[in-house]
N, C-alpha and C positions, 0 to 999 in steps of 0.2 A: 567510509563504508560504500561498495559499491553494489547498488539493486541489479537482483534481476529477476525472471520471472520464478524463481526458487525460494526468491529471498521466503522470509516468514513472516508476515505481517507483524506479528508480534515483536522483533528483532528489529523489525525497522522502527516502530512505536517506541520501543525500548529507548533506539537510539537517538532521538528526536522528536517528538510526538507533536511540536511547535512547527515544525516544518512538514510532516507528512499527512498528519489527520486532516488537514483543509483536504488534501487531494482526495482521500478518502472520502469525505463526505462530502465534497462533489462530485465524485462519481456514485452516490445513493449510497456508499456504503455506512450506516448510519449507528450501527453496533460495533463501534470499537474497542467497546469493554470485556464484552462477550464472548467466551475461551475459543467457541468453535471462531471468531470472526480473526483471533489472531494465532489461532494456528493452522490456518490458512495462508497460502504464500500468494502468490501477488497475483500470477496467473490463473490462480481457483478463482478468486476474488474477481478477477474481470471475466470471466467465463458467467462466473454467474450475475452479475450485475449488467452483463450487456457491454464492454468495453474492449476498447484494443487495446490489450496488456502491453505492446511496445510504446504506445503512450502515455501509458500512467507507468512504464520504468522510468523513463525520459523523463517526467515532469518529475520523477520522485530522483533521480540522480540528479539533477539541477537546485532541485530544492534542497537535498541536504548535502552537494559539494559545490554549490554555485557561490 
């Protein structure tokens, strides 16, 4: 699977939740059960959390094809 800022949080959870939810909740996103948190894509998610979504694709493409 390759991320990007489209992806769906929840797709990517789906797809690995052992490798992506660390990145998730360090960057404060701490609701990853929560419908509205994974049907949100990756670049909602840093917009509102404070981040720069081409670093949490990067850490999330390495995490789940490194």
């Amino acid at each position: 699977m390759t991320i990007t800022k489209d992806t769906i949080i929840g797709d990517i959870l789906d797809t690995n939740p052992e490798a992506a939810a660390p990145i998730f909740l360090a960057m404060g996103m701490h609701c990853l059960g929560c419908p509205s948190a994974r049907g949100e894509s990756v670049e909602q998610a840093c917009m509102v959390h404070g981040v720069n979504a081409d670093d949490i694709v990067a850490q999330l493409n390495a995490a789940l094809n490194g």
